[in-house]
C-alpha positions in Angstrom: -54.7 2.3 7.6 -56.5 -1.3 8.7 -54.3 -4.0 10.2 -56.1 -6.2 6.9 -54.0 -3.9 4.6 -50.8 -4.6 6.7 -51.3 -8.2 6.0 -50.8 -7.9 2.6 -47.6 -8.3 0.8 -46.7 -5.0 -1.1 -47.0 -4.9 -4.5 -44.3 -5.9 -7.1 -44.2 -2.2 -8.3 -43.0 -1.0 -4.5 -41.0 -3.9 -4.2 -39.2 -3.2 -7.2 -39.3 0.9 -6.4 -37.5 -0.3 -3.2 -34.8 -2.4 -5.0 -34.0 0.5 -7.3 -33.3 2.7 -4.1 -32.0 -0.2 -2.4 -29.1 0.2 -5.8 -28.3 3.5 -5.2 -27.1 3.2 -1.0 -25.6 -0.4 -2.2 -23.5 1.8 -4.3 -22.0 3.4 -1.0 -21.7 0.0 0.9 -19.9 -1.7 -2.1 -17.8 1.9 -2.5 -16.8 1.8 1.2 -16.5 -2.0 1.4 -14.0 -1.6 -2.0 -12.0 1.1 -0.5 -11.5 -0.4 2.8 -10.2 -3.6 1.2 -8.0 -1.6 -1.0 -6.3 0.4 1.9 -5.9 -2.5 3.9 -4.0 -4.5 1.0 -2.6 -1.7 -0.8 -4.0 -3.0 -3.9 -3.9 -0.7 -7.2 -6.8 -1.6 -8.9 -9.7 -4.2 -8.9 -8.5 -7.3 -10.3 -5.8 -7.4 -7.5 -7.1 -9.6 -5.6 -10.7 -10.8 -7.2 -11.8 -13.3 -5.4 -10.9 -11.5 -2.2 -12.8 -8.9 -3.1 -15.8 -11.0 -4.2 -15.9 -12.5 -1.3 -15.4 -9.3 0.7 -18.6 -7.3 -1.1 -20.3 -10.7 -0.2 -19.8 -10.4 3.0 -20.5 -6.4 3.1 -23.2 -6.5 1.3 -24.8 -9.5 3.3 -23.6 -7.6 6.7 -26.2 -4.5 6.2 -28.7 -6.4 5.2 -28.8 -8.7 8.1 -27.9 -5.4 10.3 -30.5 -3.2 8.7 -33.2 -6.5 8.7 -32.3 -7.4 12.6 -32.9 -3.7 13.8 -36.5 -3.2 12.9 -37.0 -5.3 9.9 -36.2 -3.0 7.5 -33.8 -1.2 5.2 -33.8 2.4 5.0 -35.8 1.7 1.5 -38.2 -0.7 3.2 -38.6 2.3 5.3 -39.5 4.9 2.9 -42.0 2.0 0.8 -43.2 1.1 4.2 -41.9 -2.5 4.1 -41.2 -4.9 6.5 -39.6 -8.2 6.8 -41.3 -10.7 9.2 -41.2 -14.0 10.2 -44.2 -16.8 9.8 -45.5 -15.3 13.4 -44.8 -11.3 12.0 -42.0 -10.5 14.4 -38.5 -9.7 12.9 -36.3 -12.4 12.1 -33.6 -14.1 13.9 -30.4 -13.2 12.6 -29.7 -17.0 11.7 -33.0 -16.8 9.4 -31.5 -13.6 8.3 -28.0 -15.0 7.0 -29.9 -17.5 5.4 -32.5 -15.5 3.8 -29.6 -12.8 2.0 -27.3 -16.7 1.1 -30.8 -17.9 -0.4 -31.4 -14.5 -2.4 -28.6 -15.0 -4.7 -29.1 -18.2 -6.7 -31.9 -16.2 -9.0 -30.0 -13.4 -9.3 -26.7 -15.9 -10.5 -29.4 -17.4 -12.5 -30.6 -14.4 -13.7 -26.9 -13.3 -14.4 -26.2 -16.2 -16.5 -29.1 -16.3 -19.1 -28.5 -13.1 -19.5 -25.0 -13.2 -20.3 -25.4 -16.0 -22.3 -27.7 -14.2 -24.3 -25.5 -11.5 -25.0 -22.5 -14.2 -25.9 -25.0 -15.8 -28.4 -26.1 -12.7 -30.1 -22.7 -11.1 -30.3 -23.7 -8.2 -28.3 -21.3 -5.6 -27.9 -21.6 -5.3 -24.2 -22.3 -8.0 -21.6 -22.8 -5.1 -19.0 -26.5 -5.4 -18.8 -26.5 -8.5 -17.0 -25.9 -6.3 -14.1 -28.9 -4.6 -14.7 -31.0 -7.1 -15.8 -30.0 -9.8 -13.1 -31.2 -9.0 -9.9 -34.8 -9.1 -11.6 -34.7 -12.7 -11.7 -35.7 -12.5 -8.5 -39.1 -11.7 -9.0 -39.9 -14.4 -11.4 -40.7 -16.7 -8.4 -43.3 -14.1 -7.1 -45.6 -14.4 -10.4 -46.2 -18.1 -9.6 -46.2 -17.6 -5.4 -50.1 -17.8 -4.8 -49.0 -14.9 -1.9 -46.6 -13.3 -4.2 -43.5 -13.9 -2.3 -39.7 -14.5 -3.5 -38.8 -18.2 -3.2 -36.1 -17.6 -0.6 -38.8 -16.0 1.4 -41.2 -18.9 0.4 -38.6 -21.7 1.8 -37.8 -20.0 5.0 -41.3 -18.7 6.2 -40.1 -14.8 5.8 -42.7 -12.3 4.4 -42.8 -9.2 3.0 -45.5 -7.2 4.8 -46.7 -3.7 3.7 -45.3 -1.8 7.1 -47.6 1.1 9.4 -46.5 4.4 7.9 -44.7 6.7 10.4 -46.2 9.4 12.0 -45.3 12.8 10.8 -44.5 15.5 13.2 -46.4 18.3 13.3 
């Protein structure tokens, strides 16, 4: 692979590849965060406590990223797509840059969780539990109009993401 290629921002297919895997381990993250909040307050079920617990997963969720981003730059999805996060010079982050790249993040995907719900209020839709679904893909709307193809919170704060060296396989 030539260093020109790891100058290049990954394709929205990866990207979105990674955020689909990125899902599934967030399921275990938002599981553990959820169960550990529910020991510690005895709670019964989830709307005990909502806000709490909002702001909890928050916090979880936004703790691995910034741990998993701070280590190497990468998520264990970032890994497998051979992505990486850098900074405007290509080193990793500082973990200041990283808290406000995941608080950044989340207006387009509130955005996103908004129209779509809407949506689904104004055409009588059955179920408004697409918006889950559908929501986090706001964030790529930004990228179609980025002349680099980056997200807008990566676009404000001088973070990229750079297709990554592929690891060596042992023999």
């Amino acid at each position: 692979m030539n260093d020109a290629h790891l100058d290049e921002t990954p394709n929205r297919l990866r990207r979105f590849a990674c955020m689909m895997y990125e899902a599934v381990l967030l399921f275990g993250v938002v599981f553990l965060a959820g169960y550990l909040l529910d020991t510690l307050t005895q709670s019964r079920n989830a709307l005990e406590l909502r806000a709490a617990r909002q702001a909890w997963l928050f916090v979880a969720i936004g703790a691995y990223f910034v741990l998993c981003w701070r280590r190497r730059g990468q998520t264990l999805p970032m890994k497998t797509w051979n992505i990486r996060l850098v900074d405007r010079h290509g080193n990793t982050p500082s973990t200041g840059l990283l808290i406000l790249r995941y608080i950044l993040a989340w207006p387009l995907v509130l955005a996103g969780a908004a129209v779509v719900w809407g949506a689904a209020l104004a055409t009588g839709w059955p179920s408004v539990d697409m918006f889950i679904v559908a929501a986090p893909f706001a964030i790529f709307i930004w990228s179609w109009f980025d002349p680099d193809g980056q997200f807008l919170h990566d676009r404000i704060l001088g973070t990229r993401l750079r297709n990554a060296p592929q690891a060596k396989k042992a023999r």
